[in-house]
C-alpha positions as CSV (number, residue, x, y, z in Angstrom):
1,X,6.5,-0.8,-23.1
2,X,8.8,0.4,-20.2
3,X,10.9,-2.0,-18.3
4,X,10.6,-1.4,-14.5
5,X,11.4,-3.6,-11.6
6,X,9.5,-5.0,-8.5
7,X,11.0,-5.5,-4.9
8,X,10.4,-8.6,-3.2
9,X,7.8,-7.7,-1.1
10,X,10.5,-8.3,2.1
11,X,10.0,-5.2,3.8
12,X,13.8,-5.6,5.3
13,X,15.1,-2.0,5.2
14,X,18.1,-2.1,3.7
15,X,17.4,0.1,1.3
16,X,17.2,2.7,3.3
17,X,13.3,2.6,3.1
18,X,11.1,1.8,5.8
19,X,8.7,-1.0,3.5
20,X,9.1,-2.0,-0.1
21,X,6.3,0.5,-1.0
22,X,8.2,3.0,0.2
23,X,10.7,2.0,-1.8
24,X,8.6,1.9,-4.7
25,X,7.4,5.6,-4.3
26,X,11.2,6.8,-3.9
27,X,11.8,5.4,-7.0
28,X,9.2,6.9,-9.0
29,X,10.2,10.6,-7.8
30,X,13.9,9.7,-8.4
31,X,15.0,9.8,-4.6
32,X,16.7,6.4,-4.9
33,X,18.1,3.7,-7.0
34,X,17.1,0.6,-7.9
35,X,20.6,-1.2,-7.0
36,X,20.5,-0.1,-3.6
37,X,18.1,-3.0,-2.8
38,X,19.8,-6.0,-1.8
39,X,17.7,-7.8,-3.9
40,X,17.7,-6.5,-7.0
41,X,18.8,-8.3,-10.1
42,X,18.5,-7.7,-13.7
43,X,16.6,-11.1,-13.8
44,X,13.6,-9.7,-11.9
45,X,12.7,-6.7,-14.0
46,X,9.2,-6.7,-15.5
47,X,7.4,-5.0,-17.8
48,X,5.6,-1.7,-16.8
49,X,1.9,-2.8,-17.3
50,X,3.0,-5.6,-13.9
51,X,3.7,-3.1,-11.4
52,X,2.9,-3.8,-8.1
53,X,0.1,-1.7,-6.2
54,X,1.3,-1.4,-1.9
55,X,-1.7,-3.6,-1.7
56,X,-0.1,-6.5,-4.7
57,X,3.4,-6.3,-2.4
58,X,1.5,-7.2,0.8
59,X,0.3,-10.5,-1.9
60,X,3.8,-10.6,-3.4
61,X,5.5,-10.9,0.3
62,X,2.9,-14.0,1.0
63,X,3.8,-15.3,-2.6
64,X,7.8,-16.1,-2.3
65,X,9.0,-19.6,-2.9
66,X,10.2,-20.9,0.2
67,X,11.8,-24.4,0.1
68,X,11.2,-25.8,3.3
69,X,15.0,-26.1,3.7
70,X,16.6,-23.2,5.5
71,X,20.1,-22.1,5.2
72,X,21.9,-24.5,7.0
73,X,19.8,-27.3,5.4
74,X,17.1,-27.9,8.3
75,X,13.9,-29.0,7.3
76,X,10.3,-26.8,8.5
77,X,6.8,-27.6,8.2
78,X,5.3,-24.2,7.5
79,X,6.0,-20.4,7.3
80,X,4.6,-18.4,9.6
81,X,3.0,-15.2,7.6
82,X,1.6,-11.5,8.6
83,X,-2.6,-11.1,8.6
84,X,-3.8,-8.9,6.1
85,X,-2.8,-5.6,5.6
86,X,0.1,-6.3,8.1
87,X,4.0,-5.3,7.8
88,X,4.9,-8.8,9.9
89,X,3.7,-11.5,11.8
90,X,3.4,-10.4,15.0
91,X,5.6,-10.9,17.6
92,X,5.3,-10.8,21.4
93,X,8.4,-10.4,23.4
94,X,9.6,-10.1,26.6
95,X,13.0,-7.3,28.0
96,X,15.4,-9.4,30.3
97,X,14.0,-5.6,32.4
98,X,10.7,-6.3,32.7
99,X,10.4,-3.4,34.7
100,X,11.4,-1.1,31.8
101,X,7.9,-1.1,30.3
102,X,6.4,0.3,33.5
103,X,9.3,2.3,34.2
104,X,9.7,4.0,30.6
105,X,5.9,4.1,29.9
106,X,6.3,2.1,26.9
107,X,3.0,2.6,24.7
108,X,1.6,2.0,21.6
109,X,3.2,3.4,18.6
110,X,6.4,3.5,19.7
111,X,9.7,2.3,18.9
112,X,11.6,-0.2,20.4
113,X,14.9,-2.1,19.6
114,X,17.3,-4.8,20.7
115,X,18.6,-8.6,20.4
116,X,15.8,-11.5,20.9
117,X,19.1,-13.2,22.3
118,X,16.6,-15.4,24.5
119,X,16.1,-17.7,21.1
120,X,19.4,-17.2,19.8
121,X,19.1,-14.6,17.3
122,X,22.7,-12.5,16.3
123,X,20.0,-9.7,14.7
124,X,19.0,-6.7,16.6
125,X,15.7,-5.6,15.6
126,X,13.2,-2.7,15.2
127,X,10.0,-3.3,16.1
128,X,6.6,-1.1,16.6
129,X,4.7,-1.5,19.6
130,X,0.9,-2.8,19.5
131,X,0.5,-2.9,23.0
132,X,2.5,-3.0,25.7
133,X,1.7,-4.5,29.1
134,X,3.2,-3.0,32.5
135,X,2.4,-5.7,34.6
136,X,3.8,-8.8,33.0
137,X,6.4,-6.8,30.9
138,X,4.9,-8.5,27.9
139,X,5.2,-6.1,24.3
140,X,2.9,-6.3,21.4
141,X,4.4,-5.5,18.4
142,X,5.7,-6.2,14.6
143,X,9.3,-6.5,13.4
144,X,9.9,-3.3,10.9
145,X,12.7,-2.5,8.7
146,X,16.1,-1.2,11.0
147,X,15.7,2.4,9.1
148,X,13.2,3.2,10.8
149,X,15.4,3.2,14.5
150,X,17.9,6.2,12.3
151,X,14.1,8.5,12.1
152,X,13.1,8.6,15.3
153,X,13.4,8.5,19.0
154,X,13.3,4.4,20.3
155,X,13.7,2.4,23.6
156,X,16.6,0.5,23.2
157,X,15.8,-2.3,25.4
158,X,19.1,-4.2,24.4
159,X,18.1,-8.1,25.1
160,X,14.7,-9.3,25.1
161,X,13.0,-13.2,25.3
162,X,10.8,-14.0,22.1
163,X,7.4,-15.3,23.9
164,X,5.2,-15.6,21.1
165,X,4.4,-15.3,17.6
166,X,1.0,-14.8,15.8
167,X,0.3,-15.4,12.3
168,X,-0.8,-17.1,8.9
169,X,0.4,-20.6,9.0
170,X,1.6,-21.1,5.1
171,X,2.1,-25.1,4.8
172,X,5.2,-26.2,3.4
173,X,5.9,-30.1,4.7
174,X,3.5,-30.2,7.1
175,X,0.3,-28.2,8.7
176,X,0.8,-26.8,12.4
177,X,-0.6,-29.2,14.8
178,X,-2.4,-27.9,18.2
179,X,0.0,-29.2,20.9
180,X,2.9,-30.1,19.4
181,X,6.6,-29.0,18.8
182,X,7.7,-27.7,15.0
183,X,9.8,-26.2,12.8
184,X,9.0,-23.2,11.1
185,X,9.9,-20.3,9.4
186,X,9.1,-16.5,10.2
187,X,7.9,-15.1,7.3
188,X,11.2,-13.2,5.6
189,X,13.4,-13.7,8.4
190,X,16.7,-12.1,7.9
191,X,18.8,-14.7,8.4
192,X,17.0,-17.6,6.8
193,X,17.2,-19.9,10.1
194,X,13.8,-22.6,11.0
195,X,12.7,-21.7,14.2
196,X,11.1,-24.5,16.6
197,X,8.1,-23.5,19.0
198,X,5.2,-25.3,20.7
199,X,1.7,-24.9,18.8
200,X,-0.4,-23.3,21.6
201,X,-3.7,-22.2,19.4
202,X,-4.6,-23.0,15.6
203,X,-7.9,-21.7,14.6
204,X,-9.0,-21.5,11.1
205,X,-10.2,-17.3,9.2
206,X,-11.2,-16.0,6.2
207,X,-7.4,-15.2,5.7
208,X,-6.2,-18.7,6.0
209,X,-4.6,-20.4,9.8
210,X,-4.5,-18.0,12.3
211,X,-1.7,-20.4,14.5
212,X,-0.3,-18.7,17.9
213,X,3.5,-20.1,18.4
214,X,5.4,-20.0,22.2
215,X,8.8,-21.1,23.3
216,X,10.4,-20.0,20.4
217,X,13.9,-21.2,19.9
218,X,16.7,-21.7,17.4
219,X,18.4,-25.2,17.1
């Protein structure tokens, strides 16, 4: 039986692929490498017959062992996961420009980058637009991996505020509690950091705790 290997389901884009599926397809035609994921270790090779289907990394990603310690030893009380058959949790954010969502006719389906540097963040991110709103300034989207910002045209909106985040509430310490300030952690967040917001909505799906997340901030 062949040895093959498994990404983590992290969907970071370091690789130089957009999702770990990707990845996983580039690999079988030979248009990439396993070592050029960051992740990537002899130690997490299996066996051929335990490849992972694109639908088995969406259950991997859910699947990693968080500790409820992040890296500079803060405690959370959940992780804050994608719904089903999503890339990320989804985020809502803010431009310090407002204005730019009206003025660029930013839409669905597009691109957009920049710095959440309203919480604190140091990473400048990609993310796809679900909906964007060009009265309040308010954009839908999900975080994807930074290759995709090299493929095609994107609004680089620079600086934005993080208003909200929408998810699956993962328990670690603690549940999410309607009303009430926490820690969490976004579900394979770059730099590892907990994240603190105020429980605005926790209502209870098929796909677990569907918890909406605003004044987001790093401590």
């Amino acid at each position: 039986m062949v040895n093959k290997w498994n990404p983590p389901g992290k969907n970071c884009g370091a690789c130089g692929s957009q999702t770990c599926s990707d990845f996983v397809d580039r690999l079988e035609t030979g248009l990439t490498e396993v070592d050029l994921c960051p992740f990537y270790s002899k130690e997490n090779i299996v066996s051929q017959g335990s490849i992972l289907s694109r639908e088995n990394l969406a259950i991997q990603a859910r699947n990693i062992p968080y500790s409820g310690i992040d890296v500079t030893g803060k405690e959370y009380d959940f992780v804050l996961l994608p719904f089903p058959d999503e890339p990320s949790a989804r985020k809502f954010i803010v431009p310090f420009r407002a204005d730019l969502v009206e003025l660029w006719g930013i839409k669905k389906g597009e691109l957009v980058t920049g710095r959440p540097a309203g919480p604190g963040c140091p990473v400048y991110h990609a993310l796809r637009v679900l909906s964007a709103n060009p009265v309040t300034g308010v954009i839908e989207c999900h975080t994807v991996g930074p290759m995709a910002a090299r493929k095609e045209d994107v609004h680089d909106i620079q600086a934005y505020h993080v208003h909200a985040f929408e998810g699956i509430a993962s328990t670690i310490k603690k549940p999410p509690v309607f009303g009430t300030r926490q820690y969490f952690l976004p579900g394979n967040c770059m730099i590892g950091l907990a994240h603190t917001a105020l429980v605005n909505m926790c209502f209870q799906k098929p796909s677990g705790l569907h918890v909406r997340l605003e004044d987001i901030r790093i401590l």
